[in-house]
C-alpha positions as CSV (number, residue, x, y, z in Angstrom):
1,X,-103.6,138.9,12.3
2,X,-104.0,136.2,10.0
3,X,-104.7,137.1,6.2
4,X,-108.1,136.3,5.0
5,X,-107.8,134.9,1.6
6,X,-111.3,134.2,-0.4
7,X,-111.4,132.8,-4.4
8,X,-114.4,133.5,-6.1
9,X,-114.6,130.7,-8.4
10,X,-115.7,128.1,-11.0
11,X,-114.5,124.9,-11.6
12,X,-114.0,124.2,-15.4
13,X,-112.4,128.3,-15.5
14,X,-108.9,128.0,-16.9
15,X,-108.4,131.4,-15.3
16,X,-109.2,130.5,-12.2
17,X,-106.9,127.4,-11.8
18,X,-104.3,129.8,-12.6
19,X,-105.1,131.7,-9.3
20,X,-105.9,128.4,-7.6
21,X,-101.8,127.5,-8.7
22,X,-100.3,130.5,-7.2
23,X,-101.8,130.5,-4.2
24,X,-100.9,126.6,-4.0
25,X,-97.4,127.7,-5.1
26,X,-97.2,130.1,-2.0
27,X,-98.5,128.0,0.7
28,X,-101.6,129.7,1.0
29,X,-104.2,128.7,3.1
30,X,-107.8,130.3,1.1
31,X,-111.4,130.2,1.1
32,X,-113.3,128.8,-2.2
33,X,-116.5,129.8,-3.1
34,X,-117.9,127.8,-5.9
35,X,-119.8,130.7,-8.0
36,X,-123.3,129.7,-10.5
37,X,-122.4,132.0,-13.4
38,X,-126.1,131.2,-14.9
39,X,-127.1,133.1,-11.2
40,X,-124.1,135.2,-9.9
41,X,-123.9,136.4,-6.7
42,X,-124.6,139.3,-4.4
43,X,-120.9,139.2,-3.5
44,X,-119.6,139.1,-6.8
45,X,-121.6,141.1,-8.1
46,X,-120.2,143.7,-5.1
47,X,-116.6,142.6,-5.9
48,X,-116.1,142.6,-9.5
49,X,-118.9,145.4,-10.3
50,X,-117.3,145.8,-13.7
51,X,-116.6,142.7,-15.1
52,X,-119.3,141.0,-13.0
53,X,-116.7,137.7,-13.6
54,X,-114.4,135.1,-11.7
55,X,-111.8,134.6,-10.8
56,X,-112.1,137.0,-8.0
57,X,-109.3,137.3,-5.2
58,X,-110.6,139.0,-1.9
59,X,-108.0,139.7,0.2
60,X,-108.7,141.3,3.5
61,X,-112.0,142.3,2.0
62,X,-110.1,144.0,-0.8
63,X,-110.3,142.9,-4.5
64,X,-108.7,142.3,-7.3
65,X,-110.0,140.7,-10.4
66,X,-108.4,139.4,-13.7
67,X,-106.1,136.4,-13.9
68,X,-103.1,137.5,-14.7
69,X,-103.2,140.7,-12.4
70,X,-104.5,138.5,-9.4
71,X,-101.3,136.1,-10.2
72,X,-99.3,139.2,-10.1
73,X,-100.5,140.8,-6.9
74,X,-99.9,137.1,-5.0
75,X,-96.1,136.7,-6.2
76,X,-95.7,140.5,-5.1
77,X,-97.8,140.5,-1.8
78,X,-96.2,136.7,-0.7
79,X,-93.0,137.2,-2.3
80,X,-90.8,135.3,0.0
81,X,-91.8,131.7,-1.5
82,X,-91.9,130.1,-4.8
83,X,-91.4,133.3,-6.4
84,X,-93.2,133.0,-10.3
85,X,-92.4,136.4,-11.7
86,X,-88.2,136.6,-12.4
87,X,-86.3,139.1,-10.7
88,X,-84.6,141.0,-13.7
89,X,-87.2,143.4,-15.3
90,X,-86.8,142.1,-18.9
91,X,-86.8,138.9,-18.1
92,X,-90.1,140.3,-16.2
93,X,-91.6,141.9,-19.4
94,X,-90.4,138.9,-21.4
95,X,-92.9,136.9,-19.0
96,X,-95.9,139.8,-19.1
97,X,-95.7,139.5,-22.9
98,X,-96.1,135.8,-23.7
99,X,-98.9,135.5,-20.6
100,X,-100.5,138.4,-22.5
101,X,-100.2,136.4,-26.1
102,X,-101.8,133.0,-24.6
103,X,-104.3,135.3,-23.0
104,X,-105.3,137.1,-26.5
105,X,-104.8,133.6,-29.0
106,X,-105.6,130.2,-26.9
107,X,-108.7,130.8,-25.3
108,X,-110.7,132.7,-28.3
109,X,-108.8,129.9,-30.7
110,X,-109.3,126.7,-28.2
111,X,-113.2,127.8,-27.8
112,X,-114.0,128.6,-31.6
113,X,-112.9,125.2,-32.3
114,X,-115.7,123.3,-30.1
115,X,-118.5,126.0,-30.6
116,X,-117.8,126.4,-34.7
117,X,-118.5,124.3,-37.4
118,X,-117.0,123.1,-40.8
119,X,-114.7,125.8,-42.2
120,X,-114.6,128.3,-39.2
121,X,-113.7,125.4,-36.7
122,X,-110.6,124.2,-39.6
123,X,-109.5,127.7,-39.4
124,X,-109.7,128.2,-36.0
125,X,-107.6,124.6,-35.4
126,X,-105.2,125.6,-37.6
127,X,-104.4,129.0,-36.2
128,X,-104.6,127.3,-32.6
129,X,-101.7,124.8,-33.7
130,X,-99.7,127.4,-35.1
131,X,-100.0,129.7,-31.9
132,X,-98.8,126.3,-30.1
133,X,-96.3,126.3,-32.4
134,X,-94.5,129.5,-31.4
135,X,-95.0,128.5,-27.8
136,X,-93.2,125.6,-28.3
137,X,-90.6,127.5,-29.9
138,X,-90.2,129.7,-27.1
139,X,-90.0,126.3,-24.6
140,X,-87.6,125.3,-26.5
141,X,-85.0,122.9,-24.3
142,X,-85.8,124.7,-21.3
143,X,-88.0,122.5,-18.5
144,X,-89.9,125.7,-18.2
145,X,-90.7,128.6,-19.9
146,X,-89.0,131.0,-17.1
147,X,-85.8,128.2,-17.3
148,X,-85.1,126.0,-14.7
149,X,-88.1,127.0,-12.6
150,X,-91.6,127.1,-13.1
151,X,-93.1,130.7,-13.3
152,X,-95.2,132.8,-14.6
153,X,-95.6,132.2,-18.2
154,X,-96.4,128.0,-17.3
155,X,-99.3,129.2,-14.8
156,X,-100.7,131.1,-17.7
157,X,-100.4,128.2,-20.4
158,X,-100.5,124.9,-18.1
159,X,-104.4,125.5,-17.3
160,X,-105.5,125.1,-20.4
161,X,-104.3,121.5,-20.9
162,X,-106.7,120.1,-19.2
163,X,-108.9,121.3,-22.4
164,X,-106.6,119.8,-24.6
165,X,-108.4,116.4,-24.8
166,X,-111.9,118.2,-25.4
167,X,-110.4,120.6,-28.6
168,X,-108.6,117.6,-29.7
169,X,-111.8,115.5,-29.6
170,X,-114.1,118.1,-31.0
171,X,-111.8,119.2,-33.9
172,X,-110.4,115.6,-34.5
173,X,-106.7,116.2,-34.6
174,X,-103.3,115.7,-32.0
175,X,-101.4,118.4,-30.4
176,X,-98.9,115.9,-29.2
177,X,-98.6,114.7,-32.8
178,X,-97.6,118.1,-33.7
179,X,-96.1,119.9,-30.0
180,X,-95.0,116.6,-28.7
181,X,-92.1,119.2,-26.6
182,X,-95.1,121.3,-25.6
183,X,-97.4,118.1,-24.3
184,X,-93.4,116.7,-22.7
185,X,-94.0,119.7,-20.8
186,X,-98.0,119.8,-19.8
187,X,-96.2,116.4,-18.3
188,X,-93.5,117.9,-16.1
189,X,-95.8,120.8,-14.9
190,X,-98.5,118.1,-13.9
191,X,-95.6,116.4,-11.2
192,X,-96.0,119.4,-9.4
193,X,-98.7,119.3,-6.9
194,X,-100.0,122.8,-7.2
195,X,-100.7,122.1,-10.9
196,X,-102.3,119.0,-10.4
197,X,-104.0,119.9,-7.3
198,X,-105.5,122.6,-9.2
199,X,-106.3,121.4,-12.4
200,X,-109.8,119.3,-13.3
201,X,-110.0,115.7,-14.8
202,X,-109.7,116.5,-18.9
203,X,-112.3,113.8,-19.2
204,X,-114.5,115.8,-17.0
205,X,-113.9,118.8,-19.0
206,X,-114.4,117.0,-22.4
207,X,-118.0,115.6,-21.4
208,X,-119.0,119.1,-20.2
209,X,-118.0,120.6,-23.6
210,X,-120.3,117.2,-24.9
211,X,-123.4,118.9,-23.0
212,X,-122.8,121.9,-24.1
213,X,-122.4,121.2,-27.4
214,X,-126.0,119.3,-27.2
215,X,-127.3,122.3,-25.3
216,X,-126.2,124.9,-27.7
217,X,-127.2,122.2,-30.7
218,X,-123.5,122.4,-31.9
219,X,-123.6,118.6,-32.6
């Protein structure tokens, strides 16, 4: 019997291009359901009871929610492709750790600096940069953060460049000017046709930051 593989989704959600990537990465034929988060629905609502958010993974009818632990359970489930998580448990941990450092600096920083104003916005660009910093440091010479092959830690960071026009246009500054290695890298993961695939436009993205910013009256 076939698995039944259903995404609970929305389309601008860094964390759920992450899932979109690993099951890309696998071969993985899904279902997508395109969620209204201003109305959610019955089923997530059902699925995610605690959260009440996407991404959403429903495997079999079962499911799992979170990014990163949705990422997880597809490398271990599907294991015999593509695999994103390294084999050697340090190396393992190593990987947990920096997924869990973009997940507690990036987003916060990236959205402070188009929903904040004058000083708070500076800050938050300047803390943003230097977390992109230290990421870059970590890349180093390596192609990918895992080494020769794209893993884990890219699938966590790689999403969020297609946000990098819209921060860069609403706080008035360059990452490549400043990560150029880091942007060389946004680059190389975009040749791969999971990432590209699964990532939106970043123009799209920056003009629904524009609306938002109107609709909030952050302009």
């Amino acid at each position: 019997m076939a698995d039944e593989i259903m995404l609970l989704d929305w389309w601008s959600s860094m964390f759920g291009m992450r899932v979109r990537i690993a099951l890309v990465e696998k071969g993985l034929k899904y279902e997508s359901r395109e969620e209204d988060l201003n109305n959610k629905s019955p089923l997530l609502l059902e699925m995610n009871p605690v959260h009440t958010k996407i991404p959403v993974l429903i495997h079999n009818g079962k499911p799992i929610c979170e990014s990163p632990i949705i990422v997880q359970y597809i490398d271990e489930v599907w294991k015999d492709k593509s695999p994103l998580l390294p084999a050697d448990p340090y190396q393992r941990a190593r990987a947990r750790f920096w997924a869990d450092y973009i997940d507690n600096k990036i987003f916060q920083l990236g959205g402070k600096i188009w929903t904040r104003k004058g000083e708070d916005r500076e800050a938050a660009k300047k803390e943003l940069m230097e977390c992109l910093k230290i990421l870059e440091g970590e890349l180093g010479e390596k192609p990918y953060f895992g080494g020769e092959n794209f893993g884990f830690v890219d699938v966590s960071l790689v999403t969020f460049s297609c946000w990098f026009y819209a921060y860069e246009s609403c706080g008035n500054f360059s990452i490549e000017a400043e990560c150029p290695k880091l942007i060389a890298w946004t680059k190389r993961c975009l040749q791969k046709s999971s990432v590209s695939s699964s990532l939106p436009d970043p123009l799209k993205i920056h003009d629904f930051v524009v609306q938002l910013r109107k609709k909030f009256g952050i302009e």
